[in-house]
C-alpha positions in Angstrom: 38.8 78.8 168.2 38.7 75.8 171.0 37.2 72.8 169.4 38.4 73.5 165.5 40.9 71.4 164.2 43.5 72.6 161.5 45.3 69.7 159.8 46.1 70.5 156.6 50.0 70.5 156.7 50.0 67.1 158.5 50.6 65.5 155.6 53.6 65.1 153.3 56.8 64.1 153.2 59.9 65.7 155.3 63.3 65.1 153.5 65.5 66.4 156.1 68.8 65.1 154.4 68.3 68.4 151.4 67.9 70.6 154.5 71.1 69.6 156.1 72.8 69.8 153.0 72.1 73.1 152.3 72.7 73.7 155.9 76.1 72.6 155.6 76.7 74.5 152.1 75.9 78.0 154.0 78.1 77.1 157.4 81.3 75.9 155.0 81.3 79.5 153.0 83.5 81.1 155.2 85.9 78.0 155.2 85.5 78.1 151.6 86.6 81.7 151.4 89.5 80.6 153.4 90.8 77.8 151.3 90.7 80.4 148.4 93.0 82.8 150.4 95.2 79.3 151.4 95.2 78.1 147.4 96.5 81.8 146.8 99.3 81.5 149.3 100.2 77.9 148.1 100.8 80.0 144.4 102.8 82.4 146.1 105.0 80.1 147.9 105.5 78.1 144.6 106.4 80.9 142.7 108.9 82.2 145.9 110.7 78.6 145.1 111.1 79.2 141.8 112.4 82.5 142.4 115.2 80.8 145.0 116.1 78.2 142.2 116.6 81.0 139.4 118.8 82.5 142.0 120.7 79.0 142.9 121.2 78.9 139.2 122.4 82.0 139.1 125.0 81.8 141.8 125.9 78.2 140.7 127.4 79.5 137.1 128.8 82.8 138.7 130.8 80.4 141.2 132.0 78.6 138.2 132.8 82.0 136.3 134.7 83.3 138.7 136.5 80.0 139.8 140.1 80.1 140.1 141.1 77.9 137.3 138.4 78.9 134.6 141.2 80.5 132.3 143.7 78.0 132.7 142.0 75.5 130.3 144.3 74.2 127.7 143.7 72.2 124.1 146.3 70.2 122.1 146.7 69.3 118.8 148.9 66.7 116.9 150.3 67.5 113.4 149.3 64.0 112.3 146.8 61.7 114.3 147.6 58.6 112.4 150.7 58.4 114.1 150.4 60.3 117.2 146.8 61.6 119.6 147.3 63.8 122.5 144.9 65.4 125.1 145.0 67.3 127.8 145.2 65.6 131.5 146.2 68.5 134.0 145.4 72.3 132.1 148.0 73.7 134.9 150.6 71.8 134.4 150.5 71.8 130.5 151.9 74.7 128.7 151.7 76.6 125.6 154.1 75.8 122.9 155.2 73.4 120.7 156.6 70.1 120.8 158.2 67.7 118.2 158.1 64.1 119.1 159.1 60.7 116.8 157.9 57.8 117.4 160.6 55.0 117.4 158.9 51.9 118.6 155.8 50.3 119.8 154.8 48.5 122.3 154.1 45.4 121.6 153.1 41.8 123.8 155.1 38.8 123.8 153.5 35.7 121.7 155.0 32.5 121.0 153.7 29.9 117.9 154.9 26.2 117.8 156.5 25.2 114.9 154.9 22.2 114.5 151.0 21.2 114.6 148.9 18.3 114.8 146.5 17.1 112.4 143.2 18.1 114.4 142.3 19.7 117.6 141.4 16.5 119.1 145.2 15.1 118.1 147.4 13.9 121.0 151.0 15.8 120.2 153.1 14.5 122.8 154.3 10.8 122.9 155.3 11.2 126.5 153.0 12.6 129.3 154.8 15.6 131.4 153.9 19.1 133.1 155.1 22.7 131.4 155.4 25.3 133.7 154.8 28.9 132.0 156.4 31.9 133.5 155.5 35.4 133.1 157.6 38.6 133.3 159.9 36.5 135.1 157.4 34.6 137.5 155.9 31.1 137.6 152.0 31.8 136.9 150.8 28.1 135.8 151.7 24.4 135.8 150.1 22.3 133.6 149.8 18.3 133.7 149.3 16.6 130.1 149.3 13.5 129.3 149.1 10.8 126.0 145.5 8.9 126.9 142.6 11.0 125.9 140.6 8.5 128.4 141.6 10.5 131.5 140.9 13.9 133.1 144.4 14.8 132.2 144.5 17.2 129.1 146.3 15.3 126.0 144.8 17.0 122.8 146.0 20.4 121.6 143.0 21.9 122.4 142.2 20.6 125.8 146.2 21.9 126.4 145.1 25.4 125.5 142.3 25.6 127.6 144.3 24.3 131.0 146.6 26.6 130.5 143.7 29.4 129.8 142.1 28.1 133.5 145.3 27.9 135.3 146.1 31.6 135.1 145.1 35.3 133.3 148.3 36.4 131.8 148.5 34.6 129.1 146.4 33.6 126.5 146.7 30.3 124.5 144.6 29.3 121.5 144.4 26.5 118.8 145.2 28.1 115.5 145.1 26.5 111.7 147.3 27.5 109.5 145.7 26.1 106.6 147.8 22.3 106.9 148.3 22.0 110.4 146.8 23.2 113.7 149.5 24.7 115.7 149.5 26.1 119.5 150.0 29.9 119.6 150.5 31.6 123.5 150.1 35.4 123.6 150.7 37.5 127.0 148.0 40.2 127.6 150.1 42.6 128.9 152.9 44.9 126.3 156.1 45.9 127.9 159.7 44.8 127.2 159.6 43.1 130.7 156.5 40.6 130.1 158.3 38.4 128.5 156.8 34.5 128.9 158.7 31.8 129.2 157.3 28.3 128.3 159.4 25.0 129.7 159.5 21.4 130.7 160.3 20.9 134.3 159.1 17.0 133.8 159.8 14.0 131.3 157.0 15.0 128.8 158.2 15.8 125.0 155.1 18.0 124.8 157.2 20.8 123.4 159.9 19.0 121.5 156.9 17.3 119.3 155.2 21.0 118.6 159.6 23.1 118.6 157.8 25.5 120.6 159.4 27.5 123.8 162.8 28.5 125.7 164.7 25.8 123.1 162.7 26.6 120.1 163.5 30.6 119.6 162.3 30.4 116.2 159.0 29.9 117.9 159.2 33.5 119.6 157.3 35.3 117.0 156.8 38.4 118.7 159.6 40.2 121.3 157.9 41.9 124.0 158.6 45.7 124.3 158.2 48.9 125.1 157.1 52.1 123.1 159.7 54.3 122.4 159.6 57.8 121.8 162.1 61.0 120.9 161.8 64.6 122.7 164.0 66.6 122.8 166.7 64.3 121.3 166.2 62.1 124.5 164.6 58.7 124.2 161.0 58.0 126.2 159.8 54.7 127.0 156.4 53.4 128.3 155.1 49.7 128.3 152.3 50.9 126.8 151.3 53.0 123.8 150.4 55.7 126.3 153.0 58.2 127.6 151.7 60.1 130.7 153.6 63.1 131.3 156.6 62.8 129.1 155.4 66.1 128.2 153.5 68.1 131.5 149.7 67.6 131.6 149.6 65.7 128.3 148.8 62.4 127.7 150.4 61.0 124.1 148.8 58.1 122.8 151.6 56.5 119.8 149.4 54.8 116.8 152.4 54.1 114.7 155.8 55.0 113.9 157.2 57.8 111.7 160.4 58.4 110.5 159.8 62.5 110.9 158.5 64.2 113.9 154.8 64.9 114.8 154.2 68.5 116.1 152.6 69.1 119.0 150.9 72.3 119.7 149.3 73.2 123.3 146.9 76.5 123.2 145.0 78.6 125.6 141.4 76.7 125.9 138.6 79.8 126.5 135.9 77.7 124.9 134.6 77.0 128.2 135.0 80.1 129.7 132.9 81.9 126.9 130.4 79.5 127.3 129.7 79.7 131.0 130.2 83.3 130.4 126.7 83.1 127.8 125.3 81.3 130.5 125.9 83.9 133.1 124.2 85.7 131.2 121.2 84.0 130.5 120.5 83.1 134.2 120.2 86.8 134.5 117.9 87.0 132.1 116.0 84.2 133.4 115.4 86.4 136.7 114.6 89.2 134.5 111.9 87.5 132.9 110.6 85.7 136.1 110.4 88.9 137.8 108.3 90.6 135.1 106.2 87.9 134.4 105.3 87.1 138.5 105.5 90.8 139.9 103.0 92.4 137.0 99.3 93.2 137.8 98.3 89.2 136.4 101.0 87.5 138.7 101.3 85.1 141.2 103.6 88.1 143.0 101.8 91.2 141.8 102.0 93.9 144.2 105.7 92.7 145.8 108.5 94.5 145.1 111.3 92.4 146.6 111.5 90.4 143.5 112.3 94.1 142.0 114.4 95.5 144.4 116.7 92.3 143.8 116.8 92.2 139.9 118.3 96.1 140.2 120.6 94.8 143.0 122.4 92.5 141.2 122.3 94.4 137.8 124.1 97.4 139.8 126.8 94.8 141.0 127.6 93.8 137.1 129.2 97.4 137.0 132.4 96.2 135.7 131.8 94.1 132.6 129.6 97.0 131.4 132.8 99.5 132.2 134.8 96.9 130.1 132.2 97.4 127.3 131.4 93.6 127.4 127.5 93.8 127.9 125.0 95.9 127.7 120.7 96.0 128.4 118.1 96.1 126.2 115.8 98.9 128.0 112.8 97.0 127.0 113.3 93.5 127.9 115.7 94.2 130.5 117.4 91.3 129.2 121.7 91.6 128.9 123.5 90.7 125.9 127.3 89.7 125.5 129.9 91.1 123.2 131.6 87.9 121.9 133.7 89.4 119.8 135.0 92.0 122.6 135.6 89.4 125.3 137.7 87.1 122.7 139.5 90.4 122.5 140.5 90.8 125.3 141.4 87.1 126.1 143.4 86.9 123.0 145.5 90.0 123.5 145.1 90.9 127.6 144.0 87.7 129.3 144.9 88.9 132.6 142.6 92.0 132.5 140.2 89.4 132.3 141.5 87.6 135.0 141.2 91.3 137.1 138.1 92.1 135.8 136.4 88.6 137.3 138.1 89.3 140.4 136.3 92.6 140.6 132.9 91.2 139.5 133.0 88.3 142.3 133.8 91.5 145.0 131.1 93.2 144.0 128.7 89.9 143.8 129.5 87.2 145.6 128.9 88.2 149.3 125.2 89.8 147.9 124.3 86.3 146.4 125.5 84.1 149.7 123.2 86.7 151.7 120.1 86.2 148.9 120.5 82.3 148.8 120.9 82.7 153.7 118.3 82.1 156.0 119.1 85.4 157.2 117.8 86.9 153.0 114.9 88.6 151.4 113.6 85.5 149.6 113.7 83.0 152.4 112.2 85.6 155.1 109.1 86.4 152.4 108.3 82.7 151.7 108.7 82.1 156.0 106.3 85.0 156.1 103.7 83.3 153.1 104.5 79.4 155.2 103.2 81.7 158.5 100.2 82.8 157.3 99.4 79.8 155.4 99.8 78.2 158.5 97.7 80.5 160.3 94.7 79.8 158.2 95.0 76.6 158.3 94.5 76.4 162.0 91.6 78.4 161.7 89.9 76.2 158.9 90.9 73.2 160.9 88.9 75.1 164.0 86.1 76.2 161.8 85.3 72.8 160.2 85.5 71.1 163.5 82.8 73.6 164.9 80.6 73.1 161.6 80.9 69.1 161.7 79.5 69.5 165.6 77.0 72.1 164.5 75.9 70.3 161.3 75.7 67.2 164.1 73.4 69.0 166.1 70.8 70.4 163.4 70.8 67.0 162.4 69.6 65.5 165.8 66.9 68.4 165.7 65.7 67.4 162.1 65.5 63.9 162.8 62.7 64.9 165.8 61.3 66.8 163.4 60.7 64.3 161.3 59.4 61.8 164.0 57.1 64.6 165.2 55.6 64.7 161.8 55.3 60.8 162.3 53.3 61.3 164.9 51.2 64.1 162.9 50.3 61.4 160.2 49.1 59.3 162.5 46.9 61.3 163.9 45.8 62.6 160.8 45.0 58.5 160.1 42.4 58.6 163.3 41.2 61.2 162.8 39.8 59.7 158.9 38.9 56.5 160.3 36.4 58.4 162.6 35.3 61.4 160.6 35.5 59.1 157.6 36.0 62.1 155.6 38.3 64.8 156.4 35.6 67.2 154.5 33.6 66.4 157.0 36.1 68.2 159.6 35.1 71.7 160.9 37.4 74.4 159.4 39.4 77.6 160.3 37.2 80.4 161.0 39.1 83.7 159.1 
């Protein structure tokens, strides 16, 4: 009715900020819905890449099964190890059999002790100041100045000797021994070998080696010959400079620890150790596939409901024909999972290896071009995770689109609470007028009904 006033929802508070919120919370539950169906396809893709690595796997110890050289593995023995090792360097050149070999000589390196000492390491031993020159397998490697006056940079004490000759070169080593009366100057060459032979001499006036009767003129000083190892096969004599003889014998290395006055035996044998093992593990990569595909296709799965994975686990049991026509494995029908007859495959490596040899060949033509197409661009598992990466993409444009619309709609209900709000401003202040001249807002005329 004209002239009545109805005020009483002037008043109050208006907290626009709750309404926005929940504003926002009903426009995002779409995008929310979205980002479930995104966090889904994220699970899917993971579990596609875990797939493709059980399969890498799987082709990685099939290649290695079926590689060329897997049988020709070879182990040897020695009848005594004290005075003889062996092992295997080249498994194709090495063959089975036996071999006796003695072992004549060592090597050993050339070392030469003075005959004479000196009373400390700080004692002068020459009288006369000179140079020695030291030779090695036949070639000048140091000159060394000494003198008699331990006041100079020249070296005059035995020790100071030693360690010139140690900085001049690395051939040969020389140290200060005692010998309980008397320390004495002992060179040794690093290197064993009939031909490293040192020579020690005075090309000047010194007396450096006359005072210690050590070197060329002192052979009573030459403690140790330099020479080579020397071994017997086949009634022929082997030498090395070391106390390791590569390929005396094909593919074996002989490492001599002593000598022996009867022959050591050496045996070479067939080495399937590794084969059987990457067999076993051949057989548990299938068996990791097995599992992964019942585990991610069931009804619970990150895969439920795809039968690639399925289709893929048959494939490749179909294409292991031949080892169960060779009786070598067989399926448990309610795991799945394959098991491996040890004890038949050592059979048949120990009596026909090279039906072995044929019955690899046949598995990698039934297997191998199946695998390269499963791990290809062109397969099943890389076109069903491009298919998941599609659609994840998709949805991600549309939650990008969606958000962006909400953001400029929540912007614009905001913009319309916020004159809202001053409107109820404006409301309360009239409310405050209309008190100060009613005085009391009982006083007001109400609604008729």
């Amino acid at each position: 009715m004209a002239g009545e006033f109805y005020i009483s929802n002037l008043a109050g508070t208006f907290d626009y900020q709750t309404i926005l919120d929940a504003y926002y919370q009903a426009q995002m539950q779409p995008v929310l819905m979205l980002q479930e169906q995104e966090s889904t396809l994220n699970s899917k893709i993971s579990a596609i890449n875990e797939f493709q690595d059980l399969i890498s796997n799987f082709y990685n110890v099939f290649d290695e099964l079926t590689s060329t050289n897997i049988l020709e593995q070879k182990v040897a023995f020695s009848s005594d190890e004290s005075v003889l090792s062996v092992k295997v360097t080249d498994p194709l050149k090495a063959q089975v059999g036996s071999y006796d070999v003695t072992v004549k000589q060592l090597a050993k390196n050339d070392v030469w002790l003075s005959v004479n000492g000196v009373a400390s390491t700080d004692s002068v031993p020459a009288t006369t100041a000179g140079t020695l020159q030291i030779s090695y397998a036949g070639t000048v490697i140091a000159t060394v100045d000494y003198d008699t006056d331990t006041n100079t940079s020249t070296p005059s004490t035995l020790q100071e000797i030693a360690s010139a000759i140690n900085s001049a070169q690395d051939k040969v080593i020389a140290s200060v021994i005692y010998d309980g009366s008397q320390y004495r100057l002992l060179l040794s060459g690093k290197d064993t070998g009939e031909t490293n032979v040192i020579s020690i001499t005075e090309i000047g006036s010194g007396d450096l080696l006359d005072q210690l009767q050590l070197g060329d003129s002192y052979t009573s000083s030459h403690v140790q010959q330099a020479q080579d190892a020397i071994i017997t096969l086949y009634g022929q004599d082997i030498s090395s400079p070391t106390n390791t003889f590569n390929e005396a014998i094909p593919g074996l290395e002989l490492s001599v620890k002593a000598t022996s006055s009867t022959a050591v035996s050496i045996t070479v044998e067939n080495d399937y150790t590794s084969f059987e093992e990457t067999f076993q593990n051949f057989i548990n990569a299938y068996n990791s596939i097995v599992d992964f595909v019942q585990t991610e296709s069931s009804k619970d799965g990150r895969l439920s409901g795809n039968t690639t994975l399925q289709m893929i686990r048959s494939s490749i049991l179909s294409k292991l024909q031949p080892l169960f026509d060779n009786n070598l494995i067989d399926v448990d029908k309610d795991t799945g999972h394959l098991t491996l007859d040890s004890l038949a495959l050592e059979d048949m490596l120990s009596s026909t290896p090279e039906s072995v040899e044929s019955l690899l060949q046949s598995l990698k033509t039934n297997l191998y071009d199946y695998l390269i197409y499963l791990k290809s661009p062109s397969g099943p598992v890389d076109a069903y995770e491009k298919s998941l990466e599609n659609q994840k993409s998709y949805l991600e444009e549309q939650i990008s689109e969606m958000q962006k619309l909400i953001t400029e709609q929540v912007e614009q209900f905001r913009q319309e609470l916020i004159q809202v709000q001053l409107l109820q401003e404006e409301m309360e202040a009239i409310r405050a007028k209309i008190v100060s001249v009613f005085g009391n807002t009982s006083l007001l005329p109400t609604t008729s009904s």
